[in-house]
C-alpha positions as CSV (number, residue, x, y, z in Angstrom):
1,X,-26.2,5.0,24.5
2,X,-27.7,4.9,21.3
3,X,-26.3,2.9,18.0
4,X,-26.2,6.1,16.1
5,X,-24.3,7.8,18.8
6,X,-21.7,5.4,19.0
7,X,-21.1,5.0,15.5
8,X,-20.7,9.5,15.3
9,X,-18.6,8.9,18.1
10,X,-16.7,5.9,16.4
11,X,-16.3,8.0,12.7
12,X,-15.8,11.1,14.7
13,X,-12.3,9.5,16.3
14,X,-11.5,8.3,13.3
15,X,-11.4,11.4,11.6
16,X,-8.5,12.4,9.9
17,X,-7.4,15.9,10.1
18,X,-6.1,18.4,7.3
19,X,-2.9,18.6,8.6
20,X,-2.3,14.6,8.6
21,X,-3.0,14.8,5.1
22,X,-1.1,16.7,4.5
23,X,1.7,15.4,6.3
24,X,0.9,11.8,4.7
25,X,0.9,13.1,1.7
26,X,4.5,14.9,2.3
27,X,5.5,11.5,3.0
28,X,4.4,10.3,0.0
29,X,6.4,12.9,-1.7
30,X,9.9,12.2,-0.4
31,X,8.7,8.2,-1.3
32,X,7.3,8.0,-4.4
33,X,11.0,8.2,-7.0
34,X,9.1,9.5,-10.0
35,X,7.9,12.8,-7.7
36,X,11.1,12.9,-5.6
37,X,13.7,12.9,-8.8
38,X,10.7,15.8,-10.2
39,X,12.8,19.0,-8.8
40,X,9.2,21.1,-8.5
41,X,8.0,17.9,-6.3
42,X,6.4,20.0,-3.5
43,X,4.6,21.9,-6.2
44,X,2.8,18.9,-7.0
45,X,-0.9,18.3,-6.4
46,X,-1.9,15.8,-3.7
47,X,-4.2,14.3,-6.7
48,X,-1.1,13.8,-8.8
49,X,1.1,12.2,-5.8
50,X,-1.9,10.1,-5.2
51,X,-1.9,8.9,-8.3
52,X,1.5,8.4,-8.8
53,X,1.5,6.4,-5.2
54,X,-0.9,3.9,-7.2
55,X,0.9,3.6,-9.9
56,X,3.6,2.6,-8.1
57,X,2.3,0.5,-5.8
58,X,1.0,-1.3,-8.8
59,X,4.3,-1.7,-10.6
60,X,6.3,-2.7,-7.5
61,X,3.3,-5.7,-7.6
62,X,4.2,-6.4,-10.8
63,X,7.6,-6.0,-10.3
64,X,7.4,-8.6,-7.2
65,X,4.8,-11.0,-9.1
66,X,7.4,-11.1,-11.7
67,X,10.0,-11.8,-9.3
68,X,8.6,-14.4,-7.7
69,X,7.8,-16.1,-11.0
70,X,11.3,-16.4,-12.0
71,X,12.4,-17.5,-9.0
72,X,9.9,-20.7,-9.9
73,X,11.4,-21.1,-12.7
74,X,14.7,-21.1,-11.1
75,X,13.9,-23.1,-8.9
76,X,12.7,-25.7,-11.1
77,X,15.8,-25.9,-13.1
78,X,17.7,-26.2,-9.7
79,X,15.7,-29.4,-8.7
80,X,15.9,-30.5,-12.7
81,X,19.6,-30.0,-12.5
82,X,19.7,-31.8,-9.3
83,X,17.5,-34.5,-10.5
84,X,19.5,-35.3,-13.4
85,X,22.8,-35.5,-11.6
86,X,21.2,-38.1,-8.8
87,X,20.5,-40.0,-11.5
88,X,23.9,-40.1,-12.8
C-alpha cells in the first residue's frame, strides 16, 4: 500500500462528521455559563460559542494561574509562621 493511500485512509477515519459538530458544539452550549445564562443560547452561532469556549478556557487559566499563585504565597507565610514559632 502506498504512503498516500494510508495517509487518505488515516485523514479519512479521522474525519469528523457534520452532525458531531454539531453535537460538540451543543455541548459546548449547555457548558460555556456566559451562553447557557444567554436565554436565546441555541440561537447562537457555532463561531460565537467557539469563541466564547476560548475565552473561557482562557480565563479559567487565569483564574487557576492565579490560584495557584496565592496558594504560594500562603504557603510561604505558613512555613514563615511556622519558622518563627520553632524558633521561639
Amino acid at each position: 500500500m502506498s504512503s498516500s493511500r494510508r495517509s487518505r485512509q488515516a485523514s479519512s477515519s479521522s474525519r469528523i462528521s457534520d452532525d458531531q459538530i454539531t453535537d460538540l458544539i451543543s455541548k459546548l452550549r449547555q457548558s460555556i455559563p456566559e451562553i447557557r445564562q444567554n436565554r436565546r443560547s441555541s440561537t447562537v452561532s457555532a463561531s460565537k460559542v467557539l469563541q466564547e469556549t476560548c475565552n473561557y478556557i482562557r480565563n479559567l487559566n487565569k483564574e487557576a494561574n492565579d490560584l495557584s499563585d496565592r496558594l504560594s504565597q500562603l504557603l510561604e507565610t505558613i512555613k514563615s509562621l511556622v519558622d518563627q514559632m520553632v524558633k521561639r
